[in-house]
C-alpha positions in Angstrom: 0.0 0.0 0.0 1.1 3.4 -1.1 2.0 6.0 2.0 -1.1 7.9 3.2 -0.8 11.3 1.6 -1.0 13.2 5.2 -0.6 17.0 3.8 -3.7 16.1 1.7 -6.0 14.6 4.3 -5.4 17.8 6.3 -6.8 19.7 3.4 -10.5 20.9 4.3 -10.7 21.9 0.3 -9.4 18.3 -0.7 -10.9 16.4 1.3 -14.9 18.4 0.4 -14.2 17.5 -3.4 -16.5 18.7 -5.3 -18.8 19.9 -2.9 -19.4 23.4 -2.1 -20.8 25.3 0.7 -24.3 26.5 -1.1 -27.3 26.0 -2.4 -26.9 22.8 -4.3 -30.8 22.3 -5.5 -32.2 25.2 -7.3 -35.4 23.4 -9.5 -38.5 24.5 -8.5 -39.2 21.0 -6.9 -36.2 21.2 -4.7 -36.9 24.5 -3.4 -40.4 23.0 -3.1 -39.5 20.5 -0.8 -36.8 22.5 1.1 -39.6 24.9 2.3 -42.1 21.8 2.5 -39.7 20.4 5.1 -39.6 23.7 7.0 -43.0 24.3 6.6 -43.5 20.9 8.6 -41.1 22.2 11.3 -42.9 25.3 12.2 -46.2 23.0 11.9 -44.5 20.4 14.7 -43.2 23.3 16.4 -46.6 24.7 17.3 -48.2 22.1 18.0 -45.6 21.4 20.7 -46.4 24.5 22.2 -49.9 23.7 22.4 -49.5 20.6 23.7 -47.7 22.1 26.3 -49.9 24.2 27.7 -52.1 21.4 27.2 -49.6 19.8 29.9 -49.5 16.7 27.3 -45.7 16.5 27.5 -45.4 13.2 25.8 -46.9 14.3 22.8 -45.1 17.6 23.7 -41.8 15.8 23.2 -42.7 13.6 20.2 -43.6 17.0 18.5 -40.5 18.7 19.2 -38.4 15.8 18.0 -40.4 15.7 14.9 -39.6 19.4 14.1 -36.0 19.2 14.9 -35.1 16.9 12.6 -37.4 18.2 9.9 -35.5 21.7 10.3 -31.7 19.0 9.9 -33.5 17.6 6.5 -34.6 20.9 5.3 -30.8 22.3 5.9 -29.9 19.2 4.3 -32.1 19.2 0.8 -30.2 22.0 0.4 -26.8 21.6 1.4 -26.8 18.3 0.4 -24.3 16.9 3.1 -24.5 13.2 1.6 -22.5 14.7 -1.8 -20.1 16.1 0.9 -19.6 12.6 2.6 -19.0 10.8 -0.6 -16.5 13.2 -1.8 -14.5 12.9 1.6 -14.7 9.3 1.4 -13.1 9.6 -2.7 -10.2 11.8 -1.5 -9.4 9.7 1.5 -9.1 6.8 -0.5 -7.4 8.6 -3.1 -5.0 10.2 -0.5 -4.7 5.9 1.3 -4.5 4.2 -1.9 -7.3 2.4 -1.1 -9.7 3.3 -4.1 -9.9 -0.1 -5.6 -11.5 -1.5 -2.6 -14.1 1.8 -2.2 -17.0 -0.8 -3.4 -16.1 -2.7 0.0 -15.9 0.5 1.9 -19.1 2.0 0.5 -21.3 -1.3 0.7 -20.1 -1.4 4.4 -20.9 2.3 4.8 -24.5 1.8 3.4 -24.9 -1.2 6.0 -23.9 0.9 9.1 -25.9 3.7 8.0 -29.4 2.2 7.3 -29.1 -0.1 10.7 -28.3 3.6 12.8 -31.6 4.8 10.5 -33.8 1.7 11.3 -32.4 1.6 15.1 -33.1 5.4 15.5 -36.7 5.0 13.7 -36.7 1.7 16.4 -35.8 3.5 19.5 -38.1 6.7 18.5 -41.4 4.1 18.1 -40.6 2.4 21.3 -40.5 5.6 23.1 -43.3 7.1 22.0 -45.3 3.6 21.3 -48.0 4.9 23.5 -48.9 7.4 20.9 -48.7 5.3 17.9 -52.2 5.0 17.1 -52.9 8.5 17.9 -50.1 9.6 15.4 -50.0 6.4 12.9 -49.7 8.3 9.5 -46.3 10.1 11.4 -44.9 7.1 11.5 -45.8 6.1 8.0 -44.7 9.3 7.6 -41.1 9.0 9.1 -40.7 5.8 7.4 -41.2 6.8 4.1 -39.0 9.8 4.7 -36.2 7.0 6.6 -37.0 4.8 3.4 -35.5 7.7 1.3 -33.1 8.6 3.2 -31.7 5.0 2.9 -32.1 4.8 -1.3 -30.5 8.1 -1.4 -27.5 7.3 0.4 -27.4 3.7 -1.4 -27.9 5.8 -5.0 -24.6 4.5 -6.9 -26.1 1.0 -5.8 -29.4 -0.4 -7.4 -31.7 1.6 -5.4 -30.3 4.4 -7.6 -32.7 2.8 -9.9 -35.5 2.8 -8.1 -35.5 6.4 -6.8 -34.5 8.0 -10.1 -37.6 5.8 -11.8 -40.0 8.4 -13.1 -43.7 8.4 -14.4 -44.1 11.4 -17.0 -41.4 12.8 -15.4 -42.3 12.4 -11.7 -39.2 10.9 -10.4 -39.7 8.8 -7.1 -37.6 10.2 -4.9 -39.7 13.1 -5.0 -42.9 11.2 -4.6 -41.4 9.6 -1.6 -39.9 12.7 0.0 -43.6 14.7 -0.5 -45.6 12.3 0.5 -43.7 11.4 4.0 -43.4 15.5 4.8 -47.7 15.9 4.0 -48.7 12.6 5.8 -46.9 14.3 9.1 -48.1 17.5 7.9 -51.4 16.5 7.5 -52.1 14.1 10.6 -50.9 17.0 12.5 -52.9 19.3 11.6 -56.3 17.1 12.0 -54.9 16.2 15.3 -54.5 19.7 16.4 -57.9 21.0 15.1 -60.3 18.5 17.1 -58.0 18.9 20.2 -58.6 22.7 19.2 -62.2 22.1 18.8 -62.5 20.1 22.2 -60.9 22.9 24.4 -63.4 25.6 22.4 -66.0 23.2 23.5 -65.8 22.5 27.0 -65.0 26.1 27.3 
């Protein structure tokens, strides 16, 4: 094996590749689902605070979770940090003189990542499998969105297929990514009408 190129590694500009830090989606369906994920923050966000002063501090939590980490995917449509991990995974293995063995590296990459995904989406359903009738479509929600998440990162495998499949130019992975951000988007809001209309009613 060749010696590890060290003044390279050390490189912030080498190892980011071809990534930059910007806007990396600028079709009107990217921006659409950029401000769709946001949208679903601020959505999740006041709900929480209703909830809270409804003193439900389970559902509380489970609300704030959900707008936290549609706030990271938002940031992420955009910034499109995946691109950035690939490209420091090229140049390392570039700089180590392990490229020819990058399928090994990147299969074993893909494996870690979904079981962290699946664990996460695990752990998050345990903890909160009190509400899970209550909230169903957010978890079919959150899986759809987890399912994506998963394709995407496994894109250069065959799932690149799938998610780049399109039907008069609807791709999937926007079909996907929609339809989990408006399933939380719109179980929330039915959820947070009738409790809405209960409160106006016993008042």
């Amino acid at each position: 094996m060749a010696p590890m190129n060290t003044t390279a590694v050390r490189s912030l500009d080498y190892l980011a590749g071809n990534w930059n830090l910007s806007f990396h989606d600028h079709s009107f369906l990217g921006w659409l689902i950029t401000g769709s994920y946001f949208a679903c923050a601020i959505m999740a966000a006041v709900f929480a605070t209703f909830l809270n002063r409804l003193e439900e501090k389970k559902a509380f939590h489970f609300w704030l979770l959900i707008s936290t980490v549609m706030i990271v995917l938002g940031i992420n449509k955009q910034l499109d940090l995946q691109t950035l991990f690939t490209e420091v995974g090229r140049q390392l293995s570039n700089a180590q003189a392990w490229y020819d063995q990058r399928r090994v590296v990147q299969f074993l990459f893909i494996m870690v990542l979904s079981a962290a995904i699946l664990t996460a989406f695990i752990w998050f359903a345990v903890i909160f499998r009190d509400l899970f009738r209550r909230f169903v479509f957010i978890f079919c929600g959150l899986f759809f969105l987890l399912s994506y998440m998963i394709m995407r990162a496994a894109a250069f495998h065959h799932f690149g297929e799938v998610i780049q499949y399109d039907i008069e130019g609807i791709q999937m992975k926007w079909v996907l990514e929609l339809a989990g951000i408006y399933m939380i988007i719109g179980a929330g809001l039915k959820d947070m009408f009738a409790l809405r209309a209960n409160e106006l009613d016993r008042e």
